[in-house]
C-alpha positions, -999 to 999 in steps of 0.1 A, spaced: -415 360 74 -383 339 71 -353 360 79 -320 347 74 -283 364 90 -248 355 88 -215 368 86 -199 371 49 -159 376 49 -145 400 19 -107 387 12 -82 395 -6 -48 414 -15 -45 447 1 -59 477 -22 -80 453 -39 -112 467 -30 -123 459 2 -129 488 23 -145 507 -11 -172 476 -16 -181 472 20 -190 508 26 -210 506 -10 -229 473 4 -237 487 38 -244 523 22 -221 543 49 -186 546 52 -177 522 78 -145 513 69 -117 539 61 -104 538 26 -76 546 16 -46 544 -13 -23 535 11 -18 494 15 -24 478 49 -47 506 63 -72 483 78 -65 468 106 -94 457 128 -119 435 116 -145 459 108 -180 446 107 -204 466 85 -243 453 84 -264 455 54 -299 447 49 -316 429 15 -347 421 19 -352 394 51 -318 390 56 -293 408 72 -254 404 59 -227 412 84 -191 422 71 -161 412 79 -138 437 62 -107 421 70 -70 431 65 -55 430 33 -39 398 29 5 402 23 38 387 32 40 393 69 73 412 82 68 427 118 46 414 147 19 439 130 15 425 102 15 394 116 -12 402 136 -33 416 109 -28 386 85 -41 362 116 -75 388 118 -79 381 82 -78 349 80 -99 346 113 -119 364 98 -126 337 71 -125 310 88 -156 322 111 -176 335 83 -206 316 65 -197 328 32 -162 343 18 -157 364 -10 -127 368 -25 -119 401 -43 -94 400 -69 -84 434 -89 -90 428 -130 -62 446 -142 -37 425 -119 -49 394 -121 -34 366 -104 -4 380 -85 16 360 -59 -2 373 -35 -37 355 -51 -16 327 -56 -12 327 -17 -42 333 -6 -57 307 -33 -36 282 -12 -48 292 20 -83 286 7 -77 251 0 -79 246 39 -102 279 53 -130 276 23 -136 239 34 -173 234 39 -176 269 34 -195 287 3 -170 309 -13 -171 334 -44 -154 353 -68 -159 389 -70 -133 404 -98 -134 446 -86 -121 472 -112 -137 456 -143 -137 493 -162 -101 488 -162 -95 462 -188 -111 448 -219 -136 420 -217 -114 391 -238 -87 398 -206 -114 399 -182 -130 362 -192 -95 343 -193 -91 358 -158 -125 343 -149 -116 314 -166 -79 309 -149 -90 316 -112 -123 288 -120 -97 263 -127 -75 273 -98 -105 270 -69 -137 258 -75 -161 290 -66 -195 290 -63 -200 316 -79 -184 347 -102 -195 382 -104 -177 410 -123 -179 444 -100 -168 479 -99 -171 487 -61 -161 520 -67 -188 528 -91 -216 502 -77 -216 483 -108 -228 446 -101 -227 455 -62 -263 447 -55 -267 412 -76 -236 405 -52 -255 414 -27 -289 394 -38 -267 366 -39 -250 366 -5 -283 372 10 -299 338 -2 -266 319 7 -270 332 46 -287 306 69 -325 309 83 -323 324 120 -327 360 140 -312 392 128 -278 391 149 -279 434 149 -304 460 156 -317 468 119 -305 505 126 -269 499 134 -244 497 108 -212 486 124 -205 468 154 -172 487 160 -171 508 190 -173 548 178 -144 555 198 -126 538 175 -147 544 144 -136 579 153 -101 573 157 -103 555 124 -116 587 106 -86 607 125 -62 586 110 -73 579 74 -71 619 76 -32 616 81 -25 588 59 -36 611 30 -21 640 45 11 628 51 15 604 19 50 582 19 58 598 52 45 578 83 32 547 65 31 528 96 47 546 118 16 562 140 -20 550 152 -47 571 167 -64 562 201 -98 581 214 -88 592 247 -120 607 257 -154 609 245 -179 630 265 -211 636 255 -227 673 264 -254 685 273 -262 707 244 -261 673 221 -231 679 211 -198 658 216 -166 664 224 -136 640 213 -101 641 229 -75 620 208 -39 609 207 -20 607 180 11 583 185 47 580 172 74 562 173 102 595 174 101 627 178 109 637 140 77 619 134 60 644 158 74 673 140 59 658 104 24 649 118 26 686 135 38 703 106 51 743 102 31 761 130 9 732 135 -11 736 104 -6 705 97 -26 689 129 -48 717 119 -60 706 85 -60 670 95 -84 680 128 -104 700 108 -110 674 80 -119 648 109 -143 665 122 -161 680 98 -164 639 89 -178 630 123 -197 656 120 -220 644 93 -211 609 102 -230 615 142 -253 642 126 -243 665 152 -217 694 167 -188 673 173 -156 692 194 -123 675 186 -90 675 205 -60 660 191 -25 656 205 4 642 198 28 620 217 62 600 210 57 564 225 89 547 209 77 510 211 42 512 210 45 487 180 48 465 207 29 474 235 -3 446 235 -25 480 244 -23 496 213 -35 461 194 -69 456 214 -74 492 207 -73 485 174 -90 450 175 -61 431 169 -46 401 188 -13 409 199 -1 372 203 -11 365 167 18 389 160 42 368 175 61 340 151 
């Protein structure tokens, strides 16, 4: 048997489909998703297996106009990202077509998709009419020359597997790089933490966007199989604490109650979570907070 393995990059705007067509390809929910832009930051790795070959992930940030050190440091993961993957896919949305921000990262190709096999992968095709969808095709062809097109819905699996097919025949011959049972290579403390904080982006809407991260404290594993969790939610002020607190705490509440019950299924056993909250003003700086999220805090600098 000739197995093949290698890393596949998925690129492209933020809220273009990323986190939705990873977790559909690997067949778990790996990385959190999100309407909120900019919610991953780590390079999350996701493993999928078709066939002999095994296809690591790299879900990588959502590519944008950098503004703080944060961003910064999450645009420099992406296109890491890229640049150390055997095969990159781009993911552009069909109903937006080709925004600055394509325009950008079209550019940026030029240098990182040298010597590399890269694809197109247009996401969100049941959102616009097929004449719209083949001048799209036909515009972004002209722009970069892909190896290859494919016309996806992530969200409802359409064309996800040939995608799939395809990236596992373009994946040099060599060893599986992962255990064929482990789906991502991210550490669960933060997988957890991850979960925790895609439960207060949705709960609290336009009112932290960036202003918090999540941190697993504590993980202790009992002896009843169960596990208990202790987390920390950080902001940058006090108000901040109040909102992510809520009236009478029901806000903590709900969102603990939500992340759990997800960890939950997602270990397949009793998990006990704690969450607190605490006001760090500058942890937007503090080079702590960006390895606990996978991030290199001197890429943030520039």
């Amino acid at each position: 048997m000739t197995t093949r393995a290698g890393f596949v990059a998925l690129i492209g705007e933020p809220n273009a489909g990323k986190s939705t067509l990873l977790n559909r390809m690997v067949g778990a929910k790996v990385s959190i998703v999100t309407h909120k832009v900019q919610t991953t930051r780590a390079r999350i790795r996701g493993v999928a297996m078709e066939g002999d070959a095994q296809i690591v992930f790299v879900d990588t940030p959502g590519l944008f106009q950098p503004r703080r050190r944060l961003d910064r440091a999450m645009v420099a993961a992406a296109w890491g990202g890229a640049s150390d993957a055997d095969v990159i896919v781009l993911l552009v949305e069909a109903h937006r077509g080709v925004t600055e921000g394509v325009e950008r990262i079209l550019e940026g190709l030029a240098e990182v998709g040298q010597g590399r096999t890269v694809a197109l992968a247009i996401n969100k095709i049941d959102r616009v009419e097929a004449p719209k969808l083949l001048a799209l095709t036909e515009n972004l062809n002209a722009r970069y020359g892909f190896e290859e097109t494919f016309m996806i819905s992530a969200e409802r699996g359409y064309g996800v597997d040939d995608l799939r097919r395809w990236l596992a025949g373009r994946l040099p011959e060599g060893p599986w790089l992962y255990p064929e049972d482990q789906i991502a290579d991210l550490p669960m403390r933060m997988i957890a933490a991850e979960m925790t904080r895609e439960k207060l982006t949705l709960r609290l809407h336009q009112e932290l966007p960036y202003q918090l991260t999540v941190e697993t404290e504590n993980w202790e594993e009992r002896k009843d199989g169960s596990a208990r969790i202790d987390q920390v939610v950080y902001v940058m002020r006090d108000g901040h604490k109040g909102i992510v607190l809520g009236h009478k705490g029901e806000t903590i509440k709900s969102v603990s109650k939500a992340s759990r019950e997800e960890l939950t299924e997602f270990l397949g056993r009793k998990v006990h979570l704690f969450l607190q909250v605490k006001v760090r003003p500058n942890w937007l700086e503090e080079a702590e907070r960006y390895s606990e999220m996978g991030l290199e805090f001197k890429d943030g600098n520039g």
